[in-house]
Structure formats: structure tokens, C-alpha cells
N, C-alpha and C positions, 0 to 999 in steps of 0.2 A: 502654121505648118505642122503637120502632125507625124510624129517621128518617124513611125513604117513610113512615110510619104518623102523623108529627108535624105538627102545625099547619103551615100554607106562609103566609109575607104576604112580597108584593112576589119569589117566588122563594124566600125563604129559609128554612128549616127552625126552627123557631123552638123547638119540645120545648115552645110555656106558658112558657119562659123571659124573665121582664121583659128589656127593652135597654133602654139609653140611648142607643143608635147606631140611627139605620135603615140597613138594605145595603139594596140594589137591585143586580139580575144585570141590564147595560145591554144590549142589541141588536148593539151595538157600541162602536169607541172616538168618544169623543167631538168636536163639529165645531171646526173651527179655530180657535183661539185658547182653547181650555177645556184648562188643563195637567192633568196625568197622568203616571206615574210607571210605566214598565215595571219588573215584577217578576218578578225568577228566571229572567231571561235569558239568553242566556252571558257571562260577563265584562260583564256590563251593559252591552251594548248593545243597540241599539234591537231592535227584535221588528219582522221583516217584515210579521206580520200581528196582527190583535186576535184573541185566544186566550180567555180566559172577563173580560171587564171587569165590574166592581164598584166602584158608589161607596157611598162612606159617609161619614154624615152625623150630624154631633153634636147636641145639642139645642140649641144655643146659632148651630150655622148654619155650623160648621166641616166643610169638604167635603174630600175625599179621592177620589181616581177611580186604579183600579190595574189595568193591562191583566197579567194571570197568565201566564206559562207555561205551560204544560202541561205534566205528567209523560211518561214513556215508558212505562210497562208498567200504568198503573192505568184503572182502568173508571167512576169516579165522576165527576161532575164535582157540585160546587153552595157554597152558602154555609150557613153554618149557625150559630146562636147559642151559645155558650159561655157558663158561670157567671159571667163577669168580666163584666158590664154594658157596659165600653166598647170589648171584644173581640168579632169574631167570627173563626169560622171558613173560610175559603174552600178549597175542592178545586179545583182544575184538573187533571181527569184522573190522580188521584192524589198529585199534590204539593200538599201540604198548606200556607197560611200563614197566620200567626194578625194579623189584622190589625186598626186603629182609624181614628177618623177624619183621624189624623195622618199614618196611613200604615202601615208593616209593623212588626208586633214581634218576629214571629220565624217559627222555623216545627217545624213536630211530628214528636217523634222515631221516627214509624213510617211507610215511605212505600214502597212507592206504598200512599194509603190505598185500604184497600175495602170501611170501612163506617166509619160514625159513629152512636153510640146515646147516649140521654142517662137515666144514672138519676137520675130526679128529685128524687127523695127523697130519695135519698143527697147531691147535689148531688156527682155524677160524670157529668165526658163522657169515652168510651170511643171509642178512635181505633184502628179494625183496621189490618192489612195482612194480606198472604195467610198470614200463619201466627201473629201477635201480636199483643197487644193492650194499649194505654197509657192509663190513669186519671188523668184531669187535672181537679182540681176549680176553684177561682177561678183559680188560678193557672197559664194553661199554661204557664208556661216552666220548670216543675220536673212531675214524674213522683209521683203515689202509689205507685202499683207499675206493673211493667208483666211481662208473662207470656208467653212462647213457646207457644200451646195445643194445638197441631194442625201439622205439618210442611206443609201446603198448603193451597189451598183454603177459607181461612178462612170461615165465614160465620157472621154474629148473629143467632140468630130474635129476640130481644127480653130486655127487661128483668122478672120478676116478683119482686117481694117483696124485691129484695136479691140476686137470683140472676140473673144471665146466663145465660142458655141459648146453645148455638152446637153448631156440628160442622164438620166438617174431614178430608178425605180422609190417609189412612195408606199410603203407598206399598209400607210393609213387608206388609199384610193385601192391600191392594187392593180398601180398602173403604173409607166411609164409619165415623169414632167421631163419637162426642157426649160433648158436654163443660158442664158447670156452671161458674162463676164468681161467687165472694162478691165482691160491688162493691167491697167494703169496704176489705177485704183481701188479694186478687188469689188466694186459694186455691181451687185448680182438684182439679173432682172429675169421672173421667170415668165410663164406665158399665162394667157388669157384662164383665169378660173382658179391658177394654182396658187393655193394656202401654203405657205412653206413656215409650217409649226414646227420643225427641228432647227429653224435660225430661230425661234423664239426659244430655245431651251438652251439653247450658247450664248446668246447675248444679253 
């Protein structure tokens, strides 16, 4: 399932995955006297302006409000549900950080991101950037696999059956390949003809 493709409530991309948390993407930061907590700022200091703010909210009434950064080089911005019930995900223009209603837990090891996909079945979420891709299932703070697929241009058409479909521009052809991905596994098969000499320079 491919995230524009997945359930939206309150902004957030949710893949039919249960939460314990609500996020909400606010309008801005919030009015005087409501604290908040600037995230991924330089050297932690304050943020001149409100960049993508999200709160979130536990079931028991524990509130969290985090005004984000924003990344430099990425195209996404959003929030989006993770296998972990009391995790979500938030993009701010590519940077990525995996947060609760406590506050920040960490943040994902592929950035600037440029797409989020969630296989369901498998109970993996798939976290692009312009050329790899990182499998994180309850637990983001550790990696299933993660895979170099394409030298540029990353992109995910979607999840079927266990199989990630995507493709990604080859500088060396000056074209477009396509490429398969076992969820599972992280084993990449690409199509009839393609040399993939950027997994001979990682591996």
C-alpha cells in the first residue's frame, strides 16, 4: 500500500494500522502558555518559525506538541502510523523523527526521506530516500534489512503480495530500471538486462 494510497484521519496516514496515540498536523504552533518542545533544530535552539507542528496525544490524556525542522534536500512532508502503537512517524521535509506522546524517540536511518510504504501483512514499514530503502517493523530503532536499490531517483509504486515494486533512474544507462523487493528479506531482483553496479560498490 502506498501511503498517498492509505487511510488519512486528522492529516495522518494511518496504512488500517491500530494506534494508541492520536497525532494531529496543527496549523501552527500553539497560543501562549501551551509548552512545546522544538525538534532538530541547530544545536537546540529555538526555531524562528513553526515548520510542520504535531501533537500527540496518549489515551489516558498525555499530550505532547513538537514544532519539526525541516529537512534540506527532501519533498515529503507528513505524519504517518508505525507498527509500534505508541510510535508515529513524522516527515518534515524529509527528515524523519519517530516520535510519542512523551516526545521524541529517535529518528530513521534513511534521510532525506522520499517515500513511506507500509506492508501490512508482513507488519513492515518501509522508509525510502533517493536511492535506499529501510525495513522497520515494531521496533524502529533497529533495522530488518536495509538495501541501496537504484543509484537515484528512488520511487515506490506499492506493496503486492510480499513484493515491493519501485524503479529508479541509472546514470550509467540514462534510463529508467525497475526493481522488485521481498519485504521480508530485503532481496532485490531487478528486470530483464539490468546490471546493478551500485550493489557491487556497497557490498
Amino acid at each position: 500500500m502506498r501511503a498517498r494510497e492509505s487511510p488519512v484521519e486528522g492529516g495522518v496516514r494511518t496504512f488500517g494500522l491500530v494506534s494508541s496515540v492520536t497525532a494531529v498536523l496543527l496549523p501552527g504552533l500553539p497560543y501562549q502558555g501551551v509548552a512545546y518542545d522544538e525538534v532538530g533544530g541547530p544545536d537546540g535552539r529555538p526555531m524562528p518559525r513553526a515548520d510542520l507542528v504535531v501533537q500527540v496525544t496518549a489515551e489516558d490524556g498525555t499530550r505532547w506538541i513538537g514544532n519539526f525542522a525541516t529537512g534540506e534536500d527532501g519533498s515529503v512532508d507528513g505524519v504517518y502510523r508505525t507498527f509500534d502503537p505508541e510510535r508515529v512517524l513524522v516527515v518534515a521535509n524529509g527528515a524523519g523523527y519517530v516520535v510519542g506522546a512523551t516526545g521524541l524517540r529517535g529518528r530513521v536511518s534513511v534521510e532525506p526521506v522520499s517515500d513511506v510504504v507500509a506492508a501490512v501483512d508482513h507488519g513492515v514499514l518501509l522508509v525510502a530516500d533517493g536511492s535506499s530503502i529501510a525495513a522497520h517493523g515494531a521496533d524502529m530503532a533497529s533495522e530488518r534489512w536495509r538495501e541501496q536499490v537504484v543509484p537515484d531517483e528512488l520511487v515506490l509504486d506499492g506493496v503486492v503480495g510480499g513484493v515491493l515494486r519501485g524503479r529508479g533512474y541509472d546514470p550509467a544507462i540514462g534510463d529508467v530500471v525497475s526493481f522488485e523487493v521481498d519485504v521480508v528479506d530485503g532481496s532485490v531482483r531487478y528486470g530483464e538486462g539490468v546490471a546493478p553496479w551500485w550493489r557491487d560498490a556497497v557490498h
